[in-house]
Each structure stands twice: as C-alpha cells, then as structure tokens.
C-alpha angles and dihedrals in degrees: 000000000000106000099221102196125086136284101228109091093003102158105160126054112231099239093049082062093040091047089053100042090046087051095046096048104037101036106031094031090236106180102184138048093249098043083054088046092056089046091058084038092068098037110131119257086241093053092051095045081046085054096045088248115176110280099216100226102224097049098031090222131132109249127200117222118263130265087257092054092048083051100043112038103042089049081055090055114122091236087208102046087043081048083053109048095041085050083047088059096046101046088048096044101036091112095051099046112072120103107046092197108162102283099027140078123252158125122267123203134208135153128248125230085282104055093253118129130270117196115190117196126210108182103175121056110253111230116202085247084063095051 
C-alpha cells in the first residue's frame, strides 16, 4: 500500500492508522472520527507496542495518531490500491487463514438473508487488548 504523504514529519506508520481505524470500526462498530479516535485513544500500551505504533521519546510511551490524522490520512488513500493490496493479502494467505479461533487468523463464514455466503475476514490476531 504506497503512503502518499510526506516524509518529513512523518510520525505514525500507515499500517499502524489503518490497523486502528480497521479495529475501531469492524470490531467496535465506531461510526466517527472521533469515535474511532477514542477507541485508539484506550488501546493498551502492549497492543500498541504489538502494531509498531510511534514510542514518544520523553515519556517512553506508545502513542496513537490524533483525531486529525485518523480524518485526514485515510480520506488521501488511494481506495484501489487499498482494494489491491487487501485482495493481495487475501489471495496470498488464503491457505493460512481458516479457523479464526481467538489468537489466530482466519475467515469466518456465515450466510446472508438469502442463503449466499458471507465470508468475514479477520487478517491480524485480536488480542483481547484490542477487544
């Protein structure tokens, strides 16, 4: 997935926002920036040391991004080349993720009100600091 934004003063890597903003609004059901904001906000040190998330130097703790950040970097993603390089992920793990058990990867299925298959993928290991 190409970062478009500069790399001067770049703090926060973009798949520790992506990551964040994923878990906020798939797994929590966080519907706002800021809502996905708070969410980040309240992530455990040990889940945000787990993500690669940015060390502040002077109080040696993880920090998540701020809600301007979560507004402003995921509405200046490329949406095909994020399409692409989720379908990318998929198509080259599609034999490691089955099961979804708590602590592993996988794809759960479930059927729509149709009886068609719904497939939900779930592609990092949730942790219960990230519940």
């Amino acid at each position: 997935m190409p970062d478009r934004r500069s790399a001067c003063g770049l703090r926060h890597p973009l798949v520790v926002i992506l990551t964040l903003t994923a878990c906020a609004t798939l797994v929590v059901g966080s519907d706002s920036v800021a809502a996905i904001w708070q969410w980040a906000a309240r992530t455990s040190q040990q889940a945000l040391q787990w993500l690669g998330a940015c060390r502040d130097p002077f109080t040696g703790r993880f920090t998540v991004p701020s809600e301007r950040t979560f507004r402003r970097v995921p509405a200046d993603l490329d949406a095909d080349a994020l399409d692409a390089a989720i379908s990318g992920y998929v198509t080259e793990n599609s034999g490691r993720l089955r099961g979804g058990t708590s602590g592993e990867p996988g794809i759960h299925g479930a059927r729509g009100v149709d009886a068609t298959a719904i497939c939900g993928l779930s592609p990092v290991w949730f942790h219960d600091d990230l519940r």
